[in-house]
DSSP file (Angstrom, degrees, kcal/mol; ACC not computed):
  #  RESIDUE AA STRUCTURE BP1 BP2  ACC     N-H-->O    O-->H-N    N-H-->O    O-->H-N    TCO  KAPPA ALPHA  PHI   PSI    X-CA   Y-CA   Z-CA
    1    1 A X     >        0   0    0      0, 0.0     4,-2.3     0, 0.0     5,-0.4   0.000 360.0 360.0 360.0 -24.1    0.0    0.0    0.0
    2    2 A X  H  >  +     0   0    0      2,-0.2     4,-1.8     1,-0.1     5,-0.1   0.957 360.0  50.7 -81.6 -33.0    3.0    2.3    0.7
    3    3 A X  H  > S+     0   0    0      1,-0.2     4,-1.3     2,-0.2     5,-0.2   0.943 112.6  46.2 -33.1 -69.4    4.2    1.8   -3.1
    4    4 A X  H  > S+     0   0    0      2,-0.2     4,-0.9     1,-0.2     6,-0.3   0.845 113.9  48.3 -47.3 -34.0    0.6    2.8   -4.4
    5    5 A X  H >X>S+     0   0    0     -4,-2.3     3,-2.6     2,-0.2     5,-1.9   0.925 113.0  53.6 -64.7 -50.0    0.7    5.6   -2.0
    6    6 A X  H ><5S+     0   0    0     -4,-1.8     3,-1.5    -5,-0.4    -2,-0.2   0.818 107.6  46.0 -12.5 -83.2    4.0    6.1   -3.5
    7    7 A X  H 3<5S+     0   0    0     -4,-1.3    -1,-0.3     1,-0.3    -2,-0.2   0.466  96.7  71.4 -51.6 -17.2    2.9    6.2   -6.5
    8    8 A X  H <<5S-     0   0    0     -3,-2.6    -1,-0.3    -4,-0.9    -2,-0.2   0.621 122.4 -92.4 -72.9 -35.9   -0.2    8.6   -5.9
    9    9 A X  T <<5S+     0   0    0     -3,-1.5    -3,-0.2    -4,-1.4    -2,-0.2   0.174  86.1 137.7 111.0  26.6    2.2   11.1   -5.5
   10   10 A X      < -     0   0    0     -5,-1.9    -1,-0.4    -6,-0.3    -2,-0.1  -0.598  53.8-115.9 -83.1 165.9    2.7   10.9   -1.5
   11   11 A X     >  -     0   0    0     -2,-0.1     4,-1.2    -3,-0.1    -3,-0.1   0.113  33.2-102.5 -49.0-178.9    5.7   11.0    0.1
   12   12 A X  T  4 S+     0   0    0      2,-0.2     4,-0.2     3,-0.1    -6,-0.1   0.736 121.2  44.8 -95.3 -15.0    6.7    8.1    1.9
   13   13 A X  T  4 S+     0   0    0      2,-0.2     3,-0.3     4,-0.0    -1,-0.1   0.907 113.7  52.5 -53.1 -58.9    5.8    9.4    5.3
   14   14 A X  T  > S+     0   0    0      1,-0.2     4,-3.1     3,-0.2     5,-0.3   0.979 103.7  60.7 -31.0 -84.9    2.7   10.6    4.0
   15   15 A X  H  X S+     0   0    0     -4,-1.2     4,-1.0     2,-0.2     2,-0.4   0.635 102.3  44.0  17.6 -69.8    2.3    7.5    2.9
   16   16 A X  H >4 S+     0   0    0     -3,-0.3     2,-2.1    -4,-0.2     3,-0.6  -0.112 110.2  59.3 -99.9-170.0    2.3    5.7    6.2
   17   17 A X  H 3> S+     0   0    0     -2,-0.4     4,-1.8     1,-0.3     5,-0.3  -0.369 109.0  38.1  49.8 -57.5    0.1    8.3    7.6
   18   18 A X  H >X S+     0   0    0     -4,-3.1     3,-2.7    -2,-2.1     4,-2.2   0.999 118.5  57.0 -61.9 -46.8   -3.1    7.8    5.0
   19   19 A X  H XX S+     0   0    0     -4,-1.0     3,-2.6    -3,-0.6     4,-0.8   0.845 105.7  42.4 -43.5 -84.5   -2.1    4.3    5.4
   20   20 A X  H 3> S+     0   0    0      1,-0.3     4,-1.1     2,-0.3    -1,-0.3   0.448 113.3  58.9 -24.4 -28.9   -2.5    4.3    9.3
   21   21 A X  H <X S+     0   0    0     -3,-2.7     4,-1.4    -4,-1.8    -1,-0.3   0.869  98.9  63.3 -90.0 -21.1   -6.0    6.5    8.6
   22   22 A X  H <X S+     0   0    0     -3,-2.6     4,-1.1    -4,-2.2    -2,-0.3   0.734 100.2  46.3 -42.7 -44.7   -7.1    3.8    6.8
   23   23 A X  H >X S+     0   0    0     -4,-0.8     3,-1.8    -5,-0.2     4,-1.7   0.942 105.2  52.2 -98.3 -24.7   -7.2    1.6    9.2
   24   24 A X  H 3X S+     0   0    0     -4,-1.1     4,-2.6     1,-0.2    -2,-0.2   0.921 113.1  50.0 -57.3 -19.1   -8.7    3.3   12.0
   25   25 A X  H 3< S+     0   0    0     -4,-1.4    -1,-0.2     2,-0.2    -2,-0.2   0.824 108.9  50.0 -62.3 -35.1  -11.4    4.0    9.7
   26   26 A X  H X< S+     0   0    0     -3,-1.8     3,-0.5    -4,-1.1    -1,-0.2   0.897 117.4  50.3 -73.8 -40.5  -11.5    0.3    8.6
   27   27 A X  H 3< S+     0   0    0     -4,-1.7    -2,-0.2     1,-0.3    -1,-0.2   0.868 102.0  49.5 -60.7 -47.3  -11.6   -0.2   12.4
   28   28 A X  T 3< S+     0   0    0     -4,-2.6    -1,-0.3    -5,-0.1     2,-0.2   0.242  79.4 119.3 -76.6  19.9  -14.2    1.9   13.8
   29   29 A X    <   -     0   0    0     -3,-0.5     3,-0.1     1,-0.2     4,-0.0  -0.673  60.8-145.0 -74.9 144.5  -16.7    0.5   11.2
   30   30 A X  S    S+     0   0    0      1,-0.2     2,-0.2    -2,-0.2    -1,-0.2   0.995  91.2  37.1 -80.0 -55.2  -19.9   -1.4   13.3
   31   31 A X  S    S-     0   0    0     -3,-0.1    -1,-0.2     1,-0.1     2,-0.1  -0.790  95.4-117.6-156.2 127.3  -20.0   -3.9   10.5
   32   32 A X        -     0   0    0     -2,-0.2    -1,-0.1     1,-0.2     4,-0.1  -0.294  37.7 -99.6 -46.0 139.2  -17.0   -5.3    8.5
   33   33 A X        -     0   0    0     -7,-0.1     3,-0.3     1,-0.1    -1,-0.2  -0.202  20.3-133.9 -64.2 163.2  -16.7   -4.7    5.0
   34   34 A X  S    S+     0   0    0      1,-0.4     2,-0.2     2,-0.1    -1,-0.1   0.711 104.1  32.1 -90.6  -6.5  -17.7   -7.2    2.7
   35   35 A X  S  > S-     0   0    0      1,-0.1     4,-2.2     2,-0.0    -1,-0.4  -0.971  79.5-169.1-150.6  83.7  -14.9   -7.1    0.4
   36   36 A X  H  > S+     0   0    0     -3,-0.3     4,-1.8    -2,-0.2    -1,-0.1   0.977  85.2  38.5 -71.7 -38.4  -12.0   -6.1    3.2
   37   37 A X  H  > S+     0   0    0      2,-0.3     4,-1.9     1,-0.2     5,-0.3   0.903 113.3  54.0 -76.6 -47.7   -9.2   -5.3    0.5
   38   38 A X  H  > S+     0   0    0      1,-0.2     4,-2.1     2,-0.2     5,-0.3   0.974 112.7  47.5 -60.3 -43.2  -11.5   -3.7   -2.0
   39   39 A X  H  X S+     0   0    0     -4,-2.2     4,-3.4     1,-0.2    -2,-0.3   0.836 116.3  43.5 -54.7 -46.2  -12.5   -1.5    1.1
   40   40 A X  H  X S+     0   0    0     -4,-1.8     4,-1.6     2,-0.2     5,-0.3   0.983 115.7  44.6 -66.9 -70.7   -8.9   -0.9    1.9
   41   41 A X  H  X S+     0   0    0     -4,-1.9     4,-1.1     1,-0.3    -2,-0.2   0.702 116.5  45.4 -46.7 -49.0   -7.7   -0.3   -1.4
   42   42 A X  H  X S+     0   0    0     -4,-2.1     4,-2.3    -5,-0.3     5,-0.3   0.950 118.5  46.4 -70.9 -59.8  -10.6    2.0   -2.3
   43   43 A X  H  X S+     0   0    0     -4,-3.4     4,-1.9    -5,-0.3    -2,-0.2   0.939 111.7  48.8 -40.6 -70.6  -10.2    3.8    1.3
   44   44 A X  H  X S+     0   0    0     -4,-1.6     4,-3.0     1,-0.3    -1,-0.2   0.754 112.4  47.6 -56.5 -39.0   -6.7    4.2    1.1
   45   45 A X  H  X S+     0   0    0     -4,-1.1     4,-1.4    -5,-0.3     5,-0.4   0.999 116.2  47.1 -61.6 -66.2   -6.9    5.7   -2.6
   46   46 A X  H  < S+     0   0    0     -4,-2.3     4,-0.4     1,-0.2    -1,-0.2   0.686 109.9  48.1 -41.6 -43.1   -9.5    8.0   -1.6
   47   47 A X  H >X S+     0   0    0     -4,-1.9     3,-2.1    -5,-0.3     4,-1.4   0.990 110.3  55.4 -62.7 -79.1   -7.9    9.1    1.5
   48   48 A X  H 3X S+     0   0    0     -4,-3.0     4,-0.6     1,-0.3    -2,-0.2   0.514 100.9  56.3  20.9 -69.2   -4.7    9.7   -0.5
   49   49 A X  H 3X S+     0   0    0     -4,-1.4     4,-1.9     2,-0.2    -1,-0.3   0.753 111.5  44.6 -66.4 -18.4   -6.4   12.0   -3.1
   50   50 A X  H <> S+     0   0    0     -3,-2.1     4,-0.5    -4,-0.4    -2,-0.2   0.988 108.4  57.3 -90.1 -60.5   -7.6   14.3   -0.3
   51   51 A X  H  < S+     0   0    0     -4,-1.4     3,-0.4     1,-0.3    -1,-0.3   0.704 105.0  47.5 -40.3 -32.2   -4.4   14.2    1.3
   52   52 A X  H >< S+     0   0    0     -4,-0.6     3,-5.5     1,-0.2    -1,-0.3   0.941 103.3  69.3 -75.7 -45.2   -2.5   15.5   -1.9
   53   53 A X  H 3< S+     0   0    0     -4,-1.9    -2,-0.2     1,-0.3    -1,-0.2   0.585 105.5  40.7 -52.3 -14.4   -5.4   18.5   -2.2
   54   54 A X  T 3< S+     0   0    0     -4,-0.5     4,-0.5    -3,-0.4     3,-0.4   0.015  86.7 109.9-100.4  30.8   -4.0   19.9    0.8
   55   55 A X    X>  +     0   0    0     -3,-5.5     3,-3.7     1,-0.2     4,-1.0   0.944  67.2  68.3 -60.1 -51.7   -0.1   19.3   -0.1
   56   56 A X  H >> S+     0   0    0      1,-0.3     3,-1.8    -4,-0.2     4,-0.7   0.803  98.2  49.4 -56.3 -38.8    0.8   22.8   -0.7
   57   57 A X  H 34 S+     0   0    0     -3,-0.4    -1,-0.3     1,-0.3     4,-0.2   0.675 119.7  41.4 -47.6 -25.9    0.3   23.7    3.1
   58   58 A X  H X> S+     0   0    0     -3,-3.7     4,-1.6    -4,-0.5     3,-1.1   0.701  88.0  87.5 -82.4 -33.2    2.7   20.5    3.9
   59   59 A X  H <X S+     0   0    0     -3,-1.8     4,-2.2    -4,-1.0    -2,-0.1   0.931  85.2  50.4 -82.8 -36.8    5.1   20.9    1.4
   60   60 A X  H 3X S+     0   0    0     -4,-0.7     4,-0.5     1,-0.2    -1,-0.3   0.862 120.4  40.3 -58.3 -19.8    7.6   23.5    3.7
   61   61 A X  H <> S+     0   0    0     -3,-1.1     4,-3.3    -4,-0.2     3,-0.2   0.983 106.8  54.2 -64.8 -55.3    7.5   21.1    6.4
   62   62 A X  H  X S+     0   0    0     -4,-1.6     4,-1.6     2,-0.2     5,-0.4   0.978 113.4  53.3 -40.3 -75.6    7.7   17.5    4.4
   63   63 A X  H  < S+     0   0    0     -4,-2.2     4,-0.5     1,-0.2    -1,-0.2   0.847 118.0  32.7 -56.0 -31.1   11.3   19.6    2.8
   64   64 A X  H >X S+     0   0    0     -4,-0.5     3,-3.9    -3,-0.2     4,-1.0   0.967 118.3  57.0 -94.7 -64.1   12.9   20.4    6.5
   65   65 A X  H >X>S+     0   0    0     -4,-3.3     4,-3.9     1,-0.3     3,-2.6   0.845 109.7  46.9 -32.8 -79.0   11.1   16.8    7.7
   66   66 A X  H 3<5S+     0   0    0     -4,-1.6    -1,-0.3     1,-0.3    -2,-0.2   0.613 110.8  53.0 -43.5 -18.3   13.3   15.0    4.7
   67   67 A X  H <45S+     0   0    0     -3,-3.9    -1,-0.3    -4,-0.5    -2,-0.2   0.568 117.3  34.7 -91.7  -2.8   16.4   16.7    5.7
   68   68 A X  H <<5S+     0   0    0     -3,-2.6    -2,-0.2    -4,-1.0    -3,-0.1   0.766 131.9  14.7 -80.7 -64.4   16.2   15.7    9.0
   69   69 A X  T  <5S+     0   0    0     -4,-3.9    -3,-0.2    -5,-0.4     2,-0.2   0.792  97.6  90.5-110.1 -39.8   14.8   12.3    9.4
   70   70 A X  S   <S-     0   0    0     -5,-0.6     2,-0.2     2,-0.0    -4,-0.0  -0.167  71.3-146.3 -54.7 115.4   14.9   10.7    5.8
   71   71 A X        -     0   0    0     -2,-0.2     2,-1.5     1,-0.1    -3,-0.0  -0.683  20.2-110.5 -89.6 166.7   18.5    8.9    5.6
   72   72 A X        -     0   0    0     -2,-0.2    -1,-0.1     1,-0.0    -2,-0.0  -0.778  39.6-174.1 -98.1  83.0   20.4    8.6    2.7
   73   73 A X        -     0   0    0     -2,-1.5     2,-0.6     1,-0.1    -1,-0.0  -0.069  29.4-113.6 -55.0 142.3   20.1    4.9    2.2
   74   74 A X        -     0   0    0      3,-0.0     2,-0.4     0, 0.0    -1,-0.1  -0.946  37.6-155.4 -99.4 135.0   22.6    3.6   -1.2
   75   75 A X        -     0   0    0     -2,-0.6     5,-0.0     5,-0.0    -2,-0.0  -0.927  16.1-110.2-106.9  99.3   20.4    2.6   -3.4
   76   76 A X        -     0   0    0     -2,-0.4     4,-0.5     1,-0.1     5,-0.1   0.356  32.2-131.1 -34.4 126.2   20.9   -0.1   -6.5
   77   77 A X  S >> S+     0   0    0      1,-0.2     3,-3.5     2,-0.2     4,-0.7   0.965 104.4  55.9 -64.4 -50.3   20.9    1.9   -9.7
   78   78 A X  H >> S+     0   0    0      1,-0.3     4,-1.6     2,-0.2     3,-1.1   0.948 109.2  46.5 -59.3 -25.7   18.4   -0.3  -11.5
   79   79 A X  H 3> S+     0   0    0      1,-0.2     4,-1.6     2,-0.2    -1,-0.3   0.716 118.4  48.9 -81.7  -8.4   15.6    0.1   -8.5
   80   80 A X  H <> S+     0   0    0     -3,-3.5     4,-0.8    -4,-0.5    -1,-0.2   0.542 112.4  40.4-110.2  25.1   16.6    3.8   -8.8
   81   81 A X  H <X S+     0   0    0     -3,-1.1     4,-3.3    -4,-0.7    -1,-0.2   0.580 115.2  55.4-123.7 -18.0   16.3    4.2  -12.6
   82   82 A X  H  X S+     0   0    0     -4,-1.6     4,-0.6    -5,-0.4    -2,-0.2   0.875 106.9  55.7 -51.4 -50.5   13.1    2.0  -12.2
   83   83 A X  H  < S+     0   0    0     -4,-1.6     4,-0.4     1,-0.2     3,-0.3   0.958 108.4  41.1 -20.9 -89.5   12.2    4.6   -9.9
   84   84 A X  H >X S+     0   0    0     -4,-0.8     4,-1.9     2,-0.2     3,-0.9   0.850 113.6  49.9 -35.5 -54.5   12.5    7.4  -12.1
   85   85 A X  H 3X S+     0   0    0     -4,-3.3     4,-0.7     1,-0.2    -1,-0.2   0.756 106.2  58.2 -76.5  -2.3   11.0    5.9  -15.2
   86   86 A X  H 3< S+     0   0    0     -4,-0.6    -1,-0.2    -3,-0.3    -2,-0.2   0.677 112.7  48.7 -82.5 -13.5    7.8    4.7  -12.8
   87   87 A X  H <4 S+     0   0    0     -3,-0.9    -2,-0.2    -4,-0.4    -3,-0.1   0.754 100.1  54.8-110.9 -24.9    7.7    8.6  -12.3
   88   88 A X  H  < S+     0   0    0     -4,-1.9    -1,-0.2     2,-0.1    -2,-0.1   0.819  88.7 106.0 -66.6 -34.6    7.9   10.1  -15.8
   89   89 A X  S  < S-     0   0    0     -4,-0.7     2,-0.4     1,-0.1    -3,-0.1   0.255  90.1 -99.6 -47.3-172.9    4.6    7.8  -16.5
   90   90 A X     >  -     0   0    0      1,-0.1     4,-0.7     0, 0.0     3,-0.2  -0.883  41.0-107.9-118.1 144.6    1.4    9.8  -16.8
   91   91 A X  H  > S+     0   0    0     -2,-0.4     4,-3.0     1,-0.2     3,-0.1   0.775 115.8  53.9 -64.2 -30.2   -0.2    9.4  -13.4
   92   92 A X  H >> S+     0   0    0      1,-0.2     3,-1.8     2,-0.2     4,-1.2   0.949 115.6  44.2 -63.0 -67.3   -3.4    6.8  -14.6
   93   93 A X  H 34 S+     0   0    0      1,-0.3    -2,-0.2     2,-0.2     4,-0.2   0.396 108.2  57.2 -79.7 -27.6   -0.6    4.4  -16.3
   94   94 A X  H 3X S+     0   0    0     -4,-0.7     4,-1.8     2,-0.1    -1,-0.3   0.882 113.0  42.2 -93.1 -49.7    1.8    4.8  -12.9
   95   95 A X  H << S+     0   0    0     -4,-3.0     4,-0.5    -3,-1.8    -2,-0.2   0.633 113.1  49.3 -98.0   3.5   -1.4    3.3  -10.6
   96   96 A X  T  X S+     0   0    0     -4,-1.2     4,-1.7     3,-0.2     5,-0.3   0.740 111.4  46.1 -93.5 -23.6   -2.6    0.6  -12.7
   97   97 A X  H  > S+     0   0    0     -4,-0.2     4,-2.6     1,-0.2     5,-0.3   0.897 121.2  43.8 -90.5 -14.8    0.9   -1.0  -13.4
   98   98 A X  H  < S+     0   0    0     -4,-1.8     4,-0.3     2,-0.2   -94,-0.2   0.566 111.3  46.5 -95.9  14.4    1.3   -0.7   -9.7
   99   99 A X  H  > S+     0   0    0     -4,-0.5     4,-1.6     3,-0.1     6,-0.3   0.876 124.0  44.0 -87.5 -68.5   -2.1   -1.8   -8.5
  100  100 A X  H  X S+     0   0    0     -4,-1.7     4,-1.2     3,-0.2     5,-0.2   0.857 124.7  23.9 -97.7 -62.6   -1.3   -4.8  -11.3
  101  101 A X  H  < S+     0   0    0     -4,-2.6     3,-0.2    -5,-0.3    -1,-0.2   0.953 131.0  34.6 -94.8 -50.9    2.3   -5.8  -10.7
  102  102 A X  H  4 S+     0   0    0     -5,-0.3    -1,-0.2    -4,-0.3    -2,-0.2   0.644 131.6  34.5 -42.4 -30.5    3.2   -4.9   -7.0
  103  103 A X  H  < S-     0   0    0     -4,-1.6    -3,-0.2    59,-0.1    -2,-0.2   0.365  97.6-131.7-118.4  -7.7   -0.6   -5.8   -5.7
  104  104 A X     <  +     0   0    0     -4,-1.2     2,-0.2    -3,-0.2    -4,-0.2   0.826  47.5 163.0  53.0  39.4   -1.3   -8.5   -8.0
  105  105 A X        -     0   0    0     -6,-0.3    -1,-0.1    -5,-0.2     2,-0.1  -0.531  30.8-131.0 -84.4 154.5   -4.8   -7.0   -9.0
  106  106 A X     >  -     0   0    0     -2,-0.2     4,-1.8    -3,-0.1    -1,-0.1  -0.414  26.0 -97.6-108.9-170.2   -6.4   -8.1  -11.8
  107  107 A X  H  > S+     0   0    0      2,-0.2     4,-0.7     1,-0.2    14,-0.3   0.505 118.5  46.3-100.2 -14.0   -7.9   -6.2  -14.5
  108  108 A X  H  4 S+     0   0    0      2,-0.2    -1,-0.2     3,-0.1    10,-0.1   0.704 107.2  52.0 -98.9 -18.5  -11.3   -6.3  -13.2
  109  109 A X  H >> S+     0   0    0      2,-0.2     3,-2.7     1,-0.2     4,-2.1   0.914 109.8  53.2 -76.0 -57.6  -10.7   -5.6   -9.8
  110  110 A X  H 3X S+     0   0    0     -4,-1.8     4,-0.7     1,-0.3    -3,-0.2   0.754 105.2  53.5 -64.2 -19.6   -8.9   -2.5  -10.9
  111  111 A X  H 3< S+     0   0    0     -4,-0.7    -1,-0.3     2,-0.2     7,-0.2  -0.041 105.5  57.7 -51.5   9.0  -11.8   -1.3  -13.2
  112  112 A X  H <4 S+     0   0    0     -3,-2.7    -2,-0.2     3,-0.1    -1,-0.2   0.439 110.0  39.1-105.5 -19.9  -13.8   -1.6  -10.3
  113  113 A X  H  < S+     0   0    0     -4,-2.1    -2,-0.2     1,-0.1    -3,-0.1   0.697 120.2  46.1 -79.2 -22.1  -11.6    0.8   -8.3
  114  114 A X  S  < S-     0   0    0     -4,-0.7    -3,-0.2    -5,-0.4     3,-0.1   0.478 105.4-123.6 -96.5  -9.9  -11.1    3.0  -10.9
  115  115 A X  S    S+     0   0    0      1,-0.2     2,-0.3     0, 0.0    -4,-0.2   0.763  76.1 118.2  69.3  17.7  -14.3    3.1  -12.0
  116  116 A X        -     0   0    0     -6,-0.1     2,-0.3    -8,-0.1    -1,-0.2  -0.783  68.0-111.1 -84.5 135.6  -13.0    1.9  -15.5
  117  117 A X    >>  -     0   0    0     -2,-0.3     4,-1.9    -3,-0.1     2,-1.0  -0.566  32.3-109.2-101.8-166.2  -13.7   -1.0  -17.3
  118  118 A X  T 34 S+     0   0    0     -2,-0.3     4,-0.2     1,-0.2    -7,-0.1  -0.770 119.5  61.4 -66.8  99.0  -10.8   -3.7  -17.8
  119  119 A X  T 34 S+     0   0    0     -2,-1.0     4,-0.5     2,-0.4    -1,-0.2  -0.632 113.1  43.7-110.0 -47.8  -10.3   -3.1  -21.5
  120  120 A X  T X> S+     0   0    0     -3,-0.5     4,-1.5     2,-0.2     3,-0.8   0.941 118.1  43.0 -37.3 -52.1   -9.2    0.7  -20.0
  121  121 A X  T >< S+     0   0    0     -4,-1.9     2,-3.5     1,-0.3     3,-1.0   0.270 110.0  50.1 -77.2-139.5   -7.4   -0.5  -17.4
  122  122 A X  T 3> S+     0   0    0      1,-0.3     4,-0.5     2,-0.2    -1,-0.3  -0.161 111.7  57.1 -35.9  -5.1   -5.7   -3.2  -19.4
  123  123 A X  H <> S+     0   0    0     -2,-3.5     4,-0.6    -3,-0.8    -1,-0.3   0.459 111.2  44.3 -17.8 -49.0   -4.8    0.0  -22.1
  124  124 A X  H <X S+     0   0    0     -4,-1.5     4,-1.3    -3,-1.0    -3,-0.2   0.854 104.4  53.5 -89.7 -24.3   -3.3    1.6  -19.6
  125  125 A X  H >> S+     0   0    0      2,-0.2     4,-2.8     3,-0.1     3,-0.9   0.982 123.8  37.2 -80.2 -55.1   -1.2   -1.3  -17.9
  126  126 A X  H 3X S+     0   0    0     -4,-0.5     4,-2.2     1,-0.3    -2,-0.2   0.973 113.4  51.0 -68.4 -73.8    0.3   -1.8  -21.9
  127  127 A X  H 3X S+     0   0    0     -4,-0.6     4,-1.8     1,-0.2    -1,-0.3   0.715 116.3  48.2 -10.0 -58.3    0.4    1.7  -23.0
  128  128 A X  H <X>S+     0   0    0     -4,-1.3     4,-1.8    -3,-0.9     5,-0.5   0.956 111.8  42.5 -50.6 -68.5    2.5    2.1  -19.5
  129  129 A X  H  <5S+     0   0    0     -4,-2.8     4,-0.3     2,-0.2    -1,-0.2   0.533 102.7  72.9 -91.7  35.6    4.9   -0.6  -19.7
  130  130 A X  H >X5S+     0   0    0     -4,-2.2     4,-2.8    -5,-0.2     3,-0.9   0.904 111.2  29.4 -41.7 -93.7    5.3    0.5  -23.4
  131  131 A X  H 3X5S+     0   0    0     -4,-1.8     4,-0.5     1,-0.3    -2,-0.2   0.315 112.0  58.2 -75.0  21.9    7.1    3.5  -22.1
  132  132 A X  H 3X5S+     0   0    0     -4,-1.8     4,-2.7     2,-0.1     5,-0.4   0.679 106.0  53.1 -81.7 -57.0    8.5    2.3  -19.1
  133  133 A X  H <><S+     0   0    0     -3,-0.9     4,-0.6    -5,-0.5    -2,-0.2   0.966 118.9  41.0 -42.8 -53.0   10.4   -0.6  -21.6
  134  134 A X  H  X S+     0   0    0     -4,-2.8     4,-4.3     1,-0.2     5,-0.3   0.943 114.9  56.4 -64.2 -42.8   11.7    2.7  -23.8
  135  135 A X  H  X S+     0   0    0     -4,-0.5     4,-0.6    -5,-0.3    -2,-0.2   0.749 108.1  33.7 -82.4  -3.9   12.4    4.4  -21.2
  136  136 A X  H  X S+     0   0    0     -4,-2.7     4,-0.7     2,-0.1    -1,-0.3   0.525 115.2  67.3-114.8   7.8   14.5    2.7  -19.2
  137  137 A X  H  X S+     0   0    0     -4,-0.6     4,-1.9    -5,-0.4     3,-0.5   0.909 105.5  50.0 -57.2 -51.0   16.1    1.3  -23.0
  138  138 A X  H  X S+     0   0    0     -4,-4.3     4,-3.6     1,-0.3    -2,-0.1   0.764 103.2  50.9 -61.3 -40.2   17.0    4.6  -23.3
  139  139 A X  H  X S+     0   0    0     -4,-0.6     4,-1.7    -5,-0.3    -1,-0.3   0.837 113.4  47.9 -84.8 -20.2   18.6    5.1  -20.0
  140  140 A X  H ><>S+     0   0    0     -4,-0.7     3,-2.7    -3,-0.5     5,-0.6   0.989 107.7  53.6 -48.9 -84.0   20.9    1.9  -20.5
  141  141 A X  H 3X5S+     0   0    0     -4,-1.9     4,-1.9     1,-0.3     5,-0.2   0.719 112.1  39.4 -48.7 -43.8   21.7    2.8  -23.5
  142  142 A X  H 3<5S+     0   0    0     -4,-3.6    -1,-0.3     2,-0.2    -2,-0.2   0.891 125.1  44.3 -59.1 -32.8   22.9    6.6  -21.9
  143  143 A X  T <<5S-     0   0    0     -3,-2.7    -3,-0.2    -4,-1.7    -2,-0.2   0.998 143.9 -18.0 -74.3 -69.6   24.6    4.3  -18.5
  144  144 A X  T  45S-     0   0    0     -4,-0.4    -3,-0.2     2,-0.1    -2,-0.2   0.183  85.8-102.3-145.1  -0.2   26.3    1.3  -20.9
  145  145 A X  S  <<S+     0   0    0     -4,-1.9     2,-1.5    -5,-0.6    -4,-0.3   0.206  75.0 137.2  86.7 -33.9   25.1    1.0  -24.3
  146  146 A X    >   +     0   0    0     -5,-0.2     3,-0.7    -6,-0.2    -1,-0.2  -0.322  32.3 176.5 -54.6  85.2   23.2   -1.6  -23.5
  147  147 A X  T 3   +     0   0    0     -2,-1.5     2,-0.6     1,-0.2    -1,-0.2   0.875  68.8  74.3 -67.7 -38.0   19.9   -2.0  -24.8
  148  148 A X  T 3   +     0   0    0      1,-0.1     3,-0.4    -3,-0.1     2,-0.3  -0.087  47.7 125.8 -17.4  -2.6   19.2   -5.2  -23.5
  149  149 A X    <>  +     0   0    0     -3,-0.7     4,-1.7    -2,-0.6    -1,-0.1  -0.011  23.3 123.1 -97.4  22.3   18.7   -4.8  -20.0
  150  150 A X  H  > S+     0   0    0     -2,-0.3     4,-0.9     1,-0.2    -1,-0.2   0.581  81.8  49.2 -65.0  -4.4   15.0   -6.5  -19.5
  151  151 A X  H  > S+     0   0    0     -3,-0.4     4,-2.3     2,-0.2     5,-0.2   0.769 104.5  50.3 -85.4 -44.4   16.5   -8.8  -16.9
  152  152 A X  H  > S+     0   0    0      2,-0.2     4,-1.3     1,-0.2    -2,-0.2   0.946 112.6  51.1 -64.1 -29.3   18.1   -6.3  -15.1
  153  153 A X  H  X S+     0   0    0     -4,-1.7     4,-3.1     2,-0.2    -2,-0.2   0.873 114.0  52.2 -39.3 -50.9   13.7   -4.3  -15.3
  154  154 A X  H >X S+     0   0    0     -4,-0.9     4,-1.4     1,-0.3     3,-1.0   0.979 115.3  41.5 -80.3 -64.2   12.6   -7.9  -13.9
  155  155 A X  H 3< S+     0   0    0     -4,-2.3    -1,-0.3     1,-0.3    -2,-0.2   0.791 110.5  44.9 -46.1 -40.0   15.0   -7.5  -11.3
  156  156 A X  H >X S+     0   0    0     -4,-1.3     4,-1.5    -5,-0.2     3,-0.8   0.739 109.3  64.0 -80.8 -31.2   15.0   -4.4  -10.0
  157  157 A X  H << S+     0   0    0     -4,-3.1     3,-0.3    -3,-1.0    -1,-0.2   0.941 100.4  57.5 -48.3 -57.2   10.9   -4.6  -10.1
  158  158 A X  T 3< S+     0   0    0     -4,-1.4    -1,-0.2     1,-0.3    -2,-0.2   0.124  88.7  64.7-104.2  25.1   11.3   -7.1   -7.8
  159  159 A X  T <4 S+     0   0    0     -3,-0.8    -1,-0.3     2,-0.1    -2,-0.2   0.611  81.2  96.8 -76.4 -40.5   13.2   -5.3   -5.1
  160  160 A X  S  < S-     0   0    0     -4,-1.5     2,-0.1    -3,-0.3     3,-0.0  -0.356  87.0-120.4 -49.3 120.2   10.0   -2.9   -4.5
  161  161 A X        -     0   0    0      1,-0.1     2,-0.4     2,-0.0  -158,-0.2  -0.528  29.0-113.8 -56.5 136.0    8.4   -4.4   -1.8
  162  162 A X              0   0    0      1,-0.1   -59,-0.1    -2,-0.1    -1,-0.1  -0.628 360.0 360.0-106.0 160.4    4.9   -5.4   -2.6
  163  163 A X              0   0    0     -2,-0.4    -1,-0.1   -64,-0.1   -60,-0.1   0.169 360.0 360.0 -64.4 360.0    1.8   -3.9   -1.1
């Protein structure tokens, strides 16, 4: 869930914070949902968007917060160029291939969060890792020449912790 927030455009604090309303919200309900993960998923998102609509007020804290407390972890160049090309996508294309690949959602459960149907969603997953594929061809090629470098994509995918 912190990826997708991730991906939403929260921070990773942020992140953890909608997360963390989510569930008291899930908690105080008198009656479980009937569908707990669509509930969560769908909370979480929702919660999320609201949470960015008030970003600007955040954002001079979140910059002193990150110099403070974030640490400067080393990070494996393929998870960070993976990073990067997950962040150029166009924002629909960013949360369906990370609903799909991190969250293992299927194409009808994500038209049914998205309010899409799957032939949308499933447009957008391809469309996506169209230019995710170029783009991070591209950036081999600029690190090593190397165009090749769909093993190193598989790999580095599967450092992100999933949701």
């Amino acid at each position: 869930m912190l990826l997708y927030g991730r991906a939403l455009g929260l921070s990773h604090a942020e992140a953890e914070d909608v997360l963390q309303e989510t569930f008291v919200a899930l908690l105080a309900l008198e009656q479980p949902p009937a569908q707990p993960v669509g509930y969560l998923v769908r909370s979480f998102r929702n919660r999320a968007l609201n949470h960015r609509r008030s970003w600007w007020r955040r954002l001079t804290r979140e910059l002193e917060a990150r110099r403070w407390f974030d640490p400067a972890d080393p990070v494996d160049p393929r998870e960070e160029r993976l990073g990067r090309a997950l962040s150029q996508l166009p924002a629909d294309q960013r949360e369906v291939i990370v609903l799909k690949v991190w969250h293992r959602m299927t194409f009808a459960a994500l038209g049914q969060l998205l309010g899409l149907s799957p032939n949308t969603v499933a447009g957008r997953y391809r469309y996506g890792l169209e230019r995710l594929r170029r783009s991070l061809e591209d950036a081999c090629d600029e690190l090593d020449g190397n165009a090749n470098d769909a093993a190193s994509f598989a790999e580095a995918a599967t450092a992100f912790p999933r949701g």
